[in-house]
C-alpha positions as CSV (number, residue, x, y, z in Angstrom):
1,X,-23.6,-6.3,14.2
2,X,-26.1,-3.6,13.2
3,X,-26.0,-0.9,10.2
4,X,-24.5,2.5,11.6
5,X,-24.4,5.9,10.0
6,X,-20.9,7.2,9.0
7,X,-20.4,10.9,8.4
8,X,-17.4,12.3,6.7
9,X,-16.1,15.2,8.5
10,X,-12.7,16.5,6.3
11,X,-10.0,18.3,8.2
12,X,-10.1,21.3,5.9
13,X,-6.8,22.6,8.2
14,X,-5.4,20.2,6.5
15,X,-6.7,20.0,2.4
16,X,-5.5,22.9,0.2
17,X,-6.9,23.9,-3.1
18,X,-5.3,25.4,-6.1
19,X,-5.6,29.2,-5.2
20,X,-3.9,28.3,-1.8
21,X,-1.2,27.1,-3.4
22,X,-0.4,29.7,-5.8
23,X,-1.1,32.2,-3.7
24,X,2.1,31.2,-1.2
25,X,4.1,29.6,-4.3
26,X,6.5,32.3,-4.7
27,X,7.0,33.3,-0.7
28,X,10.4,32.6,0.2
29,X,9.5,30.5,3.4
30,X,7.1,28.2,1.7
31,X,8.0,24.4,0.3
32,X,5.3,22.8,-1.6
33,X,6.6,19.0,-1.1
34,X,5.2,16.3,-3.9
35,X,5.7,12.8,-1.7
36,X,5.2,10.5,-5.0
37,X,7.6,8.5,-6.1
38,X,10.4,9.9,-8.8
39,X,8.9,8.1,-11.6
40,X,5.6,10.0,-11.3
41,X,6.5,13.7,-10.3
42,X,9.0,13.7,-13.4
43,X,9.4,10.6,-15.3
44,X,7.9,9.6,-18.6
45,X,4.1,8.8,-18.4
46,X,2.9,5.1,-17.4
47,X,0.7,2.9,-17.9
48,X,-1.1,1.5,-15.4
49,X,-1.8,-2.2,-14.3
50,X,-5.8,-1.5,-14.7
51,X,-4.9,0.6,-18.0
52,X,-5.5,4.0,-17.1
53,X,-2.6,6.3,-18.5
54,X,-0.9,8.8,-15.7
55,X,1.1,11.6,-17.0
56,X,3.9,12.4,-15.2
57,X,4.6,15.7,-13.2
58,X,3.9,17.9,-10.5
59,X,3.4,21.8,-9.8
60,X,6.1,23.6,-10.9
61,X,8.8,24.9,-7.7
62,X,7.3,21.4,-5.8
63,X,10.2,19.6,-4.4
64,X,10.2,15.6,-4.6
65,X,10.4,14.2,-1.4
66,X,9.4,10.2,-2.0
67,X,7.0,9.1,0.9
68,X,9.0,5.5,1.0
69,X,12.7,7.0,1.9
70,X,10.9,9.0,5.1
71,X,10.5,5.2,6.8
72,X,12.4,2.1,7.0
């Protein structure tokens, strides 16, 4: 095998930023979804198993929709 070049190309139709977001917040016909489990859009913090510290939440009107119920 011989050493290639890989250039990153990000969908930006797809990646939001902050003002995006709170510029549709309060419409009516938008749902901001949070897919992360329970525990981390509005349990306590954690600590984690490399010992960083994650506080809990998420933006507030986010809905909690956990990634691992959408599959079986």
């Amino acid at each position: 095998a011989t050493a290639g070049r890989l250039t990153l190309r990000p969908d930006r139709s797809i990646v939001v930023d902050h003002a995006w977001v709170q510029a549709r917040l309060r419409q009516p016909d938008f749902h901001l979804i949070d897919a992360r489990a329970p525990v981390f859009y509005s349990g306590p913090g954690m600590k984690m198993r490399d010992g960083t510290r994650h506080d809990a939440g998420h933006i507030p009107g986010a809905h909690n929709l956990p990634f691992n119920t959408l599959f079986n």
